[in-house]
DSSP file (Angstrom, degrees, kcal/mol; ACC not computed):
  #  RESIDUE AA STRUCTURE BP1 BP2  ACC     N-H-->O    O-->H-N    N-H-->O    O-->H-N    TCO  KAPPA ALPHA  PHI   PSI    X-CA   Y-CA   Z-CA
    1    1 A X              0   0    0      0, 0.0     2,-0.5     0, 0.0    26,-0.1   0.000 360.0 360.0 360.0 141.0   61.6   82.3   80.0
    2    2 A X        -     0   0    0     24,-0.1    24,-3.2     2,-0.0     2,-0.4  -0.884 360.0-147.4-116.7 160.8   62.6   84.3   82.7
    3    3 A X  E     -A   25   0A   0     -2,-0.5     2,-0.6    22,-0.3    22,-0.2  -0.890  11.0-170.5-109.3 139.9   65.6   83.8   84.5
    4    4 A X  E     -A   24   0A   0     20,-1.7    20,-3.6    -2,-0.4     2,-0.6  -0.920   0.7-172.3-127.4 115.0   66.4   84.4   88.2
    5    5 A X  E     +A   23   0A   0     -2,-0.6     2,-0.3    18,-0.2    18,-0.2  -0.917  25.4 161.3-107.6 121.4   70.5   84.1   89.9
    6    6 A X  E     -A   22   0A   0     16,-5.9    16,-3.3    -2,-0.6     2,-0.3  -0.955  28.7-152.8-138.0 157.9   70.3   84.4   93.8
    7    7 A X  E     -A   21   0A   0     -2,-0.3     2,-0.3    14,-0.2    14,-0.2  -0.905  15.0-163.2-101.4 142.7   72.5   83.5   96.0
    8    8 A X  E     -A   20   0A   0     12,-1.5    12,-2.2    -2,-0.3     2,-0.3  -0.822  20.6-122.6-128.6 154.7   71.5   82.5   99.7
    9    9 A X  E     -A   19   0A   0     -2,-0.3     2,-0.4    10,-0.2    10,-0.2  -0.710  22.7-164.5 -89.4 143.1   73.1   82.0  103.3
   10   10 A X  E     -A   18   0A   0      8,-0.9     8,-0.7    -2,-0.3     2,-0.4  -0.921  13.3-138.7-133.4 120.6   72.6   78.5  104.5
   11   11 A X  E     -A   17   0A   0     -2,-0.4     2,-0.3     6,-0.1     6,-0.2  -0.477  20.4-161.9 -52.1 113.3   73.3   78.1  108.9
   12   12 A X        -     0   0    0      4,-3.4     4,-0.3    -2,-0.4     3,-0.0  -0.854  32.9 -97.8-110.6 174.4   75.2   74.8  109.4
   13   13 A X  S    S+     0   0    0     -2,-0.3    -1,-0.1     1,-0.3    -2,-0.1   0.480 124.9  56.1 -60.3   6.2   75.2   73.2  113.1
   14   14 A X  S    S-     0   0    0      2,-0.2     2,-0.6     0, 0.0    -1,-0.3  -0.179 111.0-124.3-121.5  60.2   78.3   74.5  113.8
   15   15 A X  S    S+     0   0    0     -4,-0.1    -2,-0.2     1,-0.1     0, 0.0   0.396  72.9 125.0  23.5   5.9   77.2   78.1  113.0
   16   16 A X        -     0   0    0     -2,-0.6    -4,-3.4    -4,-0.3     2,-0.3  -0.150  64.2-122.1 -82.5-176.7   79.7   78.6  110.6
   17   17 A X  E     -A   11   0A   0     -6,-0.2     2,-0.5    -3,-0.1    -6,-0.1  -0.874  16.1-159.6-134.1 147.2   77.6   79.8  106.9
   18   18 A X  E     -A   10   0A   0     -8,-0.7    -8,-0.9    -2,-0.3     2,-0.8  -0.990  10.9-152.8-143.5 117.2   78.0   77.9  103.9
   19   19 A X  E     +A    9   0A   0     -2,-0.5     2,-0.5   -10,-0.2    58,-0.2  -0.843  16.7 175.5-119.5 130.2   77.0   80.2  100.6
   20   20 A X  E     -A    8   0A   0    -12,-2.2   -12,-1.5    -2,-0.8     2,-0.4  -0.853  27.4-129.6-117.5 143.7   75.7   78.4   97.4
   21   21 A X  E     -A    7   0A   0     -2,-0.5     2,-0.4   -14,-0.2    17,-0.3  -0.735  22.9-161.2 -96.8 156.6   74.5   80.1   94.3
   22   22 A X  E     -A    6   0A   0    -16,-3.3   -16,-5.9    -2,-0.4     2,-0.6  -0.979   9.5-146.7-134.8 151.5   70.9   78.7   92.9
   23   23 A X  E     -AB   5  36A   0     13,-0.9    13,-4.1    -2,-0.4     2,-0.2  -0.919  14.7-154.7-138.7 132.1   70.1   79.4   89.7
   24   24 A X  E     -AB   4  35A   0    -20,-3.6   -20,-1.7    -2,-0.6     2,-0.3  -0.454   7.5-171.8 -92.9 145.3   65.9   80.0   88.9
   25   25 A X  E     -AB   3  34A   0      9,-2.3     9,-1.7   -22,-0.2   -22,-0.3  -0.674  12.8-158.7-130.2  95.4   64.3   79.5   86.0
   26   26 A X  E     - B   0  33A   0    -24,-3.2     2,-0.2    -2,-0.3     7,-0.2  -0.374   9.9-175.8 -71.2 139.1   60.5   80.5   85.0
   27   27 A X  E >>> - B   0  32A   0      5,-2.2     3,-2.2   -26,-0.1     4,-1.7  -0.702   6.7-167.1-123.7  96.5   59.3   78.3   82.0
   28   28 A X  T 345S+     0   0    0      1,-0.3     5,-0.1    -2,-0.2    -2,-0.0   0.761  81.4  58.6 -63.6 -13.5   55.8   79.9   81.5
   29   29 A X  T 345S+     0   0    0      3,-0.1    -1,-0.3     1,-0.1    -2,-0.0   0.980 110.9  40.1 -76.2 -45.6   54.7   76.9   79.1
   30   30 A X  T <45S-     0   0    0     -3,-2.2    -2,-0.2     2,-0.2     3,-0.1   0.962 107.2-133.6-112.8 -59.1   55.2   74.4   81.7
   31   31 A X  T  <5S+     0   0    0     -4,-1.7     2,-0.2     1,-0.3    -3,-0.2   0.241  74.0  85.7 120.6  -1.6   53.6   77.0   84.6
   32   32 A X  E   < -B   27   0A   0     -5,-0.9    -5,-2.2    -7,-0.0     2,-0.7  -0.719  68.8-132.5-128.8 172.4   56.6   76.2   86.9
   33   33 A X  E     -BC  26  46A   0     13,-4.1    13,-1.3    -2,-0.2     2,-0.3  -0.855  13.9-158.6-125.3 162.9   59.9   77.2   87.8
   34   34 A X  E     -BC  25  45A   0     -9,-1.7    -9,-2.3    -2,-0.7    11,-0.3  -0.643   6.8-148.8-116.4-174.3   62.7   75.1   88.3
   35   35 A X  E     -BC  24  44A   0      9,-2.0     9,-1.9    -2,-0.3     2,-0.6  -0.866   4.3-148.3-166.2 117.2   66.3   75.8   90.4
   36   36 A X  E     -BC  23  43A   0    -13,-4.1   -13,-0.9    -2,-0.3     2,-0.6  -0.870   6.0-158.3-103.9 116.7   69.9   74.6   89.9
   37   37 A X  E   > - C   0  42A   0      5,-1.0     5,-2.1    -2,-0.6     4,-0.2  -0.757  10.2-170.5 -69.4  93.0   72.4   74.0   92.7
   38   38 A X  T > 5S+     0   0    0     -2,-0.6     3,-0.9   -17,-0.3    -1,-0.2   0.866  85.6  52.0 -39.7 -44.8   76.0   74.2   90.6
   39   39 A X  T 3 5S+     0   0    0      1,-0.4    -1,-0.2   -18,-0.3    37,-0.2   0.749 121.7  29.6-100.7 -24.2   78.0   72.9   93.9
   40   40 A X  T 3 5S-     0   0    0      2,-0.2    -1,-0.4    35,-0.1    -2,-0.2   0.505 101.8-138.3-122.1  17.2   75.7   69.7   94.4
   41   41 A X  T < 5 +     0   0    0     -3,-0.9     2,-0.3    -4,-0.2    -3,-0.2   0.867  66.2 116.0  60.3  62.2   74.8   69.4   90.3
   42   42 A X  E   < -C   37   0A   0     -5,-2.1    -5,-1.0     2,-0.0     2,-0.3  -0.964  54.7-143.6-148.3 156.2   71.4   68.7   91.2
   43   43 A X  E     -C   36   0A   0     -2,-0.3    -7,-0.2    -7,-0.3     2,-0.2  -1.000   8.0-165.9-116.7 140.0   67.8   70.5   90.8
   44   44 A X  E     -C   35   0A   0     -9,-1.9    -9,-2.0    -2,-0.3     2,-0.3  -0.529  13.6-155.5-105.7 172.1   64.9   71.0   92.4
   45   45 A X  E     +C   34   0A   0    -11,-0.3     2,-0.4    -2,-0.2   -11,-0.2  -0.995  12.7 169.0-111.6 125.1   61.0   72.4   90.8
   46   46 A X  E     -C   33   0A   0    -13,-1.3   -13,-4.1    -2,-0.3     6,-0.1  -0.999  42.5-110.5-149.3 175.8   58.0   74.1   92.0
   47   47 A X  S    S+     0   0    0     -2,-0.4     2,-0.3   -15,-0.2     3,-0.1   0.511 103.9  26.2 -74.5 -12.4   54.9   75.7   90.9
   48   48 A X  S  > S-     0   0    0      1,-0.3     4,-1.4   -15,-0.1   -15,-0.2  -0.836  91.2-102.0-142.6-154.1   55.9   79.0   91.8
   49   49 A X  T >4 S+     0   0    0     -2,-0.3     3,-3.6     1,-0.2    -1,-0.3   0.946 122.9  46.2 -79.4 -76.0   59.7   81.0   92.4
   50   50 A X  T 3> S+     0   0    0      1,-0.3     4,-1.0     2,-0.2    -1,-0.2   0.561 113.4  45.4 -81.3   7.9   59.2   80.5   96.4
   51   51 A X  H 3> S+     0   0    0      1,-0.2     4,-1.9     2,-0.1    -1,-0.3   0.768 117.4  47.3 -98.2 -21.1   58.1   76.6   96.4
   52   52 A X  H << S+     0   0    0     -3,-3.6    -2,-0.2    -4,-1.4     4,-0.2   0.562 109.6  46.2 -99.6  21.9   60.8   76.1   94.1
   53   53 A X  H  > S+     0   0    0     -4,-0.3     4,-1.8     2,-0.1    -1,-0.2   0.524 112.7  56.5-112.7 -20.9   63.7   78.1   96.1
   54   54 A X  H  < S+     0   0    0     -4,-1.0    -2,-0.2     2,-0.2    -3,-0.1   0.841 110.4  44.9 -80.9 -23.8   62.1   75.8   99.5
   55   55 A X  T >X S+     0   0    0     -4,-1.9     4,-2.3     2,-0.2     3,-1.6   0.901 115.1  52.7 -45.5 -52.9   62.9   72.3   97.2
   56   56 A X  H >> S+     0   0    0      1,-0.3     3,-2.4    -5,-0.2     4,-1.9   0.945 114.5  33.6 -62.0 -69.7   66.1   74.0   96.5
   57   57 A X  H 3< S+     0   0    0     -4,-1.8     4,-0.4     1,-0.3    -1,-0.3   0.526 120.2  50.7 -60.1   2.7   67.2   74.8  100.1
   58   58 A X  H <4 S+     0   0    0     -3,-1.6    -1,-0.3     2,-0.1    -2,-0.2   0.542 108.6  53.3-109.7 -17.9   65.6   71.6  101.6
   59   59 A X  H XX S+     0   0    0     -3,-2.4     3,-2.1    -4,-2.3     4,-1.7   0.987 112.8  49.4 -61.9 -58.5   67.6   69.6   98.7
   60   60 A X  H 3X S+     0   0    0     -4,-1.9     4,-0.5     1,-0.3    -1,-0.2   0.503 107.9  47.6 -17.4 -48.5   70.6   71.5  100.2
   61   61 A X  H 34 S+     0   0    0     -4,-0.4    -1,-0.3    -5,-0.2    -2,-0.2  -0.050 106.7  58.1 -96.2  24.4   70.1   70.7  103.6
   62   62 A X  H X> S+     0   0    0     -3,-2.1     4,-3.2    -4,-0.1     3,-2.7   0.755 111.1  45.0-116.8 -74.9   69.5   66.9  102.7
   63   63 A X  H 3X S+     0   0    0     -4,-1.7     4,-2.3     1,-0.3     5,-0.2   0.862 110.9  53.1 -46.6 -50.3   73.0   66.8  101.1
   64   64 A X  H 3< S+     0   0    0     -4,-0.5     4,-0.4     1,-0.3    -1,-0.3   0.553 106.5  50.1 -55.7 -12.2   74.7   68.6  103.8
   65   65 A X  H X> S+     0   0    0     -3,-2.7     4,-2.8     2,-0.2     3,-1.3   0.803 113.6  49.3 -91.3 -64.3   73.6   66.5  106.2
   66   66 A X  H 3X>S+     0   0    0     -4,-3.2     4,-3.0     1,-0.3     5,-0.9   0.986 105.6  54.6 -29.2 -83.5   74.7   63.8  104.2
   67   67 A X  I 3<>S+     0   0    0     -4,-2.3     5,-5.9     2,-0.2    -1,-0.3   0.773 104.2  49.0 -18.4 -55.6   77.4   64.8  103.7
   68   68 A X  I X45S+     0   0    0     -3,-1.3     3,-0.8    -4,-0.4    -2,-0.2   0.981 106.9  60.1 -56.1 -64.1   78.4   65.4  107.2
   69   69 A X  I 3<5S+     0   0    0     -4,-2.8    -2,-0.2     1,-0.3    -3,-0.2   0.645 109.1  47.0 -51.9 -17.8   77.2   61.7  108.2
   70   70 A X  I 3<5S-     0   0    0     -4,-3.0    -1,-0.3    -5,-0.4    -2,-0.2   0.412 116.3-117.2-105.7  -2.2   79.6   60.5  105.8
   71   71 A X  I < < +     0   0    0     -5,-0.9     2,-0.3    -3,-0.8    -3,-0.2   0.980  61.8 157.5  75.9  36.1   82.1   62.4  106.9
   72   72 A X      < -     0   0    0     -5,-5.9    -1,-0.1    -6,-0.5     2,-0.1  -0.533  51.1 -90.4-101.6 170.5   82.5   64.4  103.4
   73   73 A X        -     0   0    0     -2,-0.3    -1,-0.1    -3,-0.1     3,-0.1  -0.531  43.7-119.9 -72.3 152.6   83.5   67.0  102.3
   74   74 A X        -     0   0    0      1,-0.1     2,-0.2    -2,-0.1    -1,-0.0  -0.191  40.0 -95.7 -80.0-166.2   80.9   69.9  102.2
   75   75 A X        -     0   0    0     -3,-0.0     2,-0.2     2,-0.0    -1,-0.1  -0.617  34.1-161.0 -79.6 145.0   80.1   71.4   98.7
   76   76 A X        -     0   0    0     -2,-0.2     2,-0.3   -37,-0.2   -56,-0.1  -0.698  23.9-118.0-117.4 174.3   82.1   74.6   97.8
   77   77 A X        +     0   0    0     -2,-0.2   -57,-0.0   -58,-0.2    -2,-0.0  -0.804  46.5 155.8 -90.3  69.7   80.4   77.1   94.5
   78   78 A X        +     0   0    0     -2,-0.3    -1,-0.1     2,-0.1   -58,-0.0   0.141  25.3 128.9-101.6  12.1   82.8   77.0   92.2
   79   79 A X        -     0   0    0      2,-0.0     2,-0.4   -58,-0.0    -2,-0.1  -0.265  45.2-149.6 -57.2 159.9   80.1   77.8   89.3
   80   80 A X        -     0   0    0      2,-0.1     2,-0.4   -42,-0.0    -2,-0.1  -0.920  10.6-167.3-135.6 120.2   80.8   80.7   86.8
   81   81 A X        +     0   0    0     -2,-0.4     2,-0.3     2,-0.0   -76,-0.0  -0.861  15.0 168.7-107.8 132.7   77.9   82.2   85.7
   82   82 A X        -     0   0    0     -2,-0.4     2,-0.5     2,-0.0    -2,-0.1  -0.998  28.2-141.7-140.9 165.2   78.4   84.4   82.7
   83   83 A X        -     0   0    0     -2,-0.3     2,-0.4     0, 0.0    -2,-0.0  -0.948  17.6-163.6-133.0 131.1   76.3   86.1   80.4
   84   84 A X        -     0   0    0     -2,-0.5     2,-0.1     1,-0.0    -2,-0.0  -0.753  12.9-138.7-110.8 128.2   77.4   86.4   76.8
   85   85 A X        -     0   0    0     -2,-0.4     2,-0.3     2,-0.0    -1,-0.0  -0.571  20.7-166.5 -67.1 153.6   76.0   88.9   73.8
   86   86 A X        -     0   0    0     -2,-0.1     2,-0.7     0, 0.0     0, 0.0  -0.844  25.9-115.9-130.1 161.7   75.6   87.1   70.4
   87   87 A X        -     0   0    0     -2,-0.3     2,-0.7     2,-0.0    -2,-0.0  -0.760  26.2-132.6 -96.9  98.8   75.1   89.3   67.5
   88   88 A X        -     0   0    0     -2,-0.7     2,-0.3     1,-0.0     0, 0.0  -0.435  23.8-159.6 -69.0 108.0   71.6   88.8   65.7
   89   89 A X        +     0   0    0     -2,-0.7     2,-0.4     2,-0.0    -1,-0.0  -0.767  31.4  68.6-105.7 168.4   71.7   88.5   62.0
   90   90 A X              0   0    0     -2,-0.3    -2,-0.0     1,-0.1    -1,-0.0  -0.917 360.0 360.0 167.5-170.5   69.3   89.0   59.9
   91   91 A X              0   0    0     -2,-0.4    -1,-0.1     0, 0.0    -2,-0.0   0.216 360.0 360.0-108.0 360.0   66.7   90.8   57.7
């Protein structure tokens, strides 16, 4: 599996910029990749990296819209992505 972290700029209607991380995932058994949104816990899929990074950002704009119309707060990115060694044992 391969893995992809991008982060993106997203315009909201009051021009101000709102930055989220997504985090991509190939699974080459399945043929697709999928993409998780820490700040809104939620994920989107597609058959390739950019169908599943246009799910993400239209998932994105769904909530944010929501969001506004209920008069919430938006989502902040308060993931921590880190990437850990393990030690392979073995023969």
């Amino acid at each position: 599996m391969m893995i992809i972290q991008e982060e993106f700029k997203m315009s909201t209607v009051n021009t101000n910029t709102i930055e989220l991380q997504i985090l991509f995932e190939e699974d080459k058994n399945e043929g697709n990749f999928s993409a998780y949104i820490p700040a809104i816990r939620l994920g989107a899929m597609g058959d390739t990296l950019e169908e599943a990074r246009k799910n993400a950002m239209d998932l994105v704009e769904i909530q944010l819209q929501t969001a506004r119309t209920n008069g919430d707060d938006l989502p902040r990115d308060t993931a921590i992505i880190e990437t850990i060694r393990f030690d392979l044992i073995g023969s």
